[in-house]
N, C-alpha and C positions, 0 to 999 in steps of 0.2 A: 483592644490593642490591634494593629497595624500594622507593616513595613510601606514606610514610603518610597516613593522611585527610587530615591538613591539610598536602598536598603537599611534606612535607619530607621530602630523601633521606636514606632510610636503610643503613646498611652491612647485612650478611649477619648480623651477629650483633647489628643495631639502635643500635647506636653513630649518634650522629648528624652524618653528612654536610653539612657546608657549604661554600657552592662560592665561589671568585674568578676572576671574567672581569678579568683583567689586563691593559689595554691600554698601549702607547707610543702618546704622541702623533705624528699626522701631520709630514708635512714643511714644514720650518724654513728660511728661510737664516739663518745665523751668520757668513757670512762675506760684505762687501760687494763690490763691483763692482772693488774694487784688494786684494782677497785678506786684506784684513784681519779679524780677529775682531771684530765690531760690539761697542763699548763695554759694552751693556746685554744683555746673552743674554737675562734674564728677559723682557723687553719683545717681545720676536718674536712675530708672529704667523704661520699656518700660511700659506705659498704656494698658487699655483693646484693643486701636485702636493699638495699637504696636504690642502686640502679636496677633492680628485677623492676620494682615497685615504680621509677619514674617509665621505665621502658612499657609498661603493662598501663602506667596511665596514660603513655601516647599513642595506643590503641584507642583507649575510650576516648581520649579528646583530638583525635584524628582529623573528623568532618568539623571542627567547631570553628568559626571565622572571626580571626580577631584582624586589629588592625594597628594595636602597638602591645611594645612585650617590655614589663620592668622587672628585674632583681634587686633585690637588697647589695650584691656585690661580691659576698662571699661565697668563695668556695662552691659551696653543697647549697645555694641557692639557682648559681649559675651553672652547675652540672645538670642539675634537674629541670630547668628552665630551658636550657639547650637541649637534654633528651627529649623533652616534651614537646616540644616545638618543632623536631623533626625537619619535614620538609622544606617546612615556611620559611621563603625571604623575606623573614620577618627580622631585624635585629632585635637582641635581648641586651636594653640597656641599662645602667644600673640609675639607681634613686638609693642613696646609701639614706634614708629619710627611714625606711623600713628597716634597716638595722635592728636583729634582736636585741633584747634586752639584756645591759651587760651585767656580768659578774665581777667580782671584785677581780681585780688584774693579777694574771698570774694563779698558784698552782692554788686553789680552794681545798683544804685538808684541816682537819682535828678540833677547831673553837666552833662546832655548831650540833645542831640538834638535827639527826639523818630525817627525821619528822617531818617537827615543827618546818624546819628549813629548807628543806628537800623535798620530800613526798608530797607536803600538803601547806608550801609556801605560797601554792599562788593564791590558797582562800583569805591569804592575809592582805588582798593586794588594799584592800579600802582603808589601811590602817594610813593614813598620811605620811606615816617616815617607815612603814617597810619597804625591804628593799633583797632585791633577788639576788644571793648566794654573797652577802654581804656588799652587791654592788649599789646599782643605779635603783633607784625608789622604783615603786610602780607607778607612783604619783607623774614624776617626771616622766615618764618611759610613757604611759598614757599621752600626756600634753605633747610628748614628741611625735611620736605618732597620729596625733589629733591634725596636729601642723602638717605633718606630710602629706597628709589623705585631704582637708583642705585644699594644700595648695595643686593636688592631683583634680580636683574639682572643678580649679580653674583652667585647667590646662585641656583647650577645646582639642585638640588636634587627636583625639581617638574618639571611637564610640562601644567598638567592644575592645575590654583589655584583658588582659593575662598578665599576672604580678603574683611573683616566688618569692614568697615572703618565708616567715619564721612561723613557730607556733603561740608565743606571745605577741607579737606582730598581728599577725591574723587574728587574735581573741580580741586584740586594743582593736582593734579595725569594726570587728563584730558587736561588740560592748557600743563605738560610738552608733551603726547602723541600726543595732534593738533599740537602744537607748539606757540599757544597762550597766553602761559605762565600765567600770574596773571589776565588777564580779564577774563579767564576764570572763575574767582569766581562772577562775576554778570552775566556774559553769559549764561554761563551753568548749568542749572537747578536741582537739584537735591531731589527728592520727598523720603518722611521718607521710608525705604524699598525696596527701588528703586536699580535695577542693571544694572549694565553695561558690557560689553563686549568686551576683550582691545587684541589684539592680536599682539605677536611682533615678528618677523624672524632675525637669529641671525644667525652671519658667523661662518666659520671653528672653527678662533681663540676667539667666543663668543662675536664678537659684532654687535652691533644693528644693522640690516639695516634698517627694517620698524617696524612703527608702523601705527597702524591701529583700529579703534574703529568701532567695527562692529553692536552694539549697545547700546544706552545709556536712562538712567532714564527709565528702565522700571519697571513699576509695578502691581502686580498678581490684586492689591483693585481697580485699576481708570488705565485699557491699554490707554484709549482712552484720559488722562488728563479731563475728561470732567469736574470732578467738582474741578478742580486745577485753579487758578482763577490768583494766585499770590505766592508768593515765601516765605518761612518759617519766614525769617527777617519781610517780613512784616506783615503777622499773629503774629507776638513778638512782635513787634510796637505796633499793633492794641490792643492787651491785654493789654499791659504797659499802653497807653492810654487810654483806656477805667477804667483799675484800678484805674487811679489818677481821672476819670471824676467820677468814684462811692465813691471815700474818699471826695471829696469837696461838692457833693451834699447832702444836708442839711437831 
């Protein structure tokens, strides 16, 4: 591998290298002060631990040079894409293609299993008609995301990028570049802040040869996972639960 004059990476046999800095956005609350799912997910903005965490990752991604910048659009994609990005006259513009996966519209409460449906919904994502917190399938949510990243494929005008995505967002991204498609949303882990690093080599006439993930779920607060214990669904569980165990008790 290479940099040619005009600083673009090259593969060993010149094929040209273009890179994806992948980030999930910071931390969120989604669930209020009585355990409930806040009607509005999209409307959240990041918490005191969201902005530590985006602020502390624009330390570690300080020196890195990119040359175009996309959010999903919301909120606590575009706080943390703008923390991160710091300095840079770079614009951060939005691609709403990356959009998390949605939930059924409005307040999600009482017809569901905090498990099955919560904790340990996304291992169901290969089921054809499951679907995240009664909303959008993962089926669908996949092929959406498929399309998005696609048509970012075609879109010559960057060669290293930065895109603040979600944590389903980022797994459908990851699943298409393994090639493990949809189990990647219980497989692969994604921590609030967390980036990754996706590199792909592209022929004459602009198509893919390789893809390659040179790093994934990193983060500036916890390198070492050491106090990550378990996965954001089931921290959501655990709230949900614990909120209905504080309304019954007398």
């Amino acid at each position: 591998m290479h940099i040619d004059d005009a600083g673009r990476r090259r593969a060993v046999v010149g094929a040209c290298r273009r890179r994806i800095y992948l980030f999930r956005h910071g931390s969120v609350d989604y669930v209020d002060p009585d355990g409930n799912i806040v009607p509005d997910t999209d409307s959240v903005v990041l918490n005191e631990t969201g902005l530590a965490q985006a602020a502390e990752m624009r330390e570690l991604f300080s020196d890195v040079q990119i040359d175009k910048a996309l959010c999903s659009g919301l909120p606590r994609t575009r706080q943390t894409g703008e923390t991160v990005l710091g300095h840079r006259d770079i614009p951060l513009e939005v691609n709403a293609g990356f959009l998390e996966i949605r939930q059924l519209e409005g307040e999600f409460s009482g017809d569901y299993d905090v498990v099955a449906d919560v904790a340990f919904s996304h291992w169901r994502a290969n089921d054809e008609e499951a679907r995240f917190l009664g909303g959008e399938r993962y089926s669908d949510f996949y092929s959406r995301i498929e399309q998005a990243i696609h048509s970012l494929m075609l879109d010559e005008s960057w060669h290293n990028l930065a895109l603040f995505a979600h944590g389903a967002t980022n797994a459908a991204i990851l699943g298409w570049v393994t090639g493990i498609g949809r189990s990647a949303f219980g497989v692969l882990d994604q921590a609030m802040c967390c980036l990754n690093v996706i590199d792909i080599d592209f022929g004459e006439s602009g198509e893919i040869l390789r893809k390659t993930v040179r790093a994934m779920n990193i983060t500036a607060d916890d390198p070492a996972k050491s106090n990550r214990h378990g996965g954001d669904m089931e921290s959501l569980a655990q709230r949900i639960s614990q909120g209905a165990q504080d309304r019954r008790s007398p």
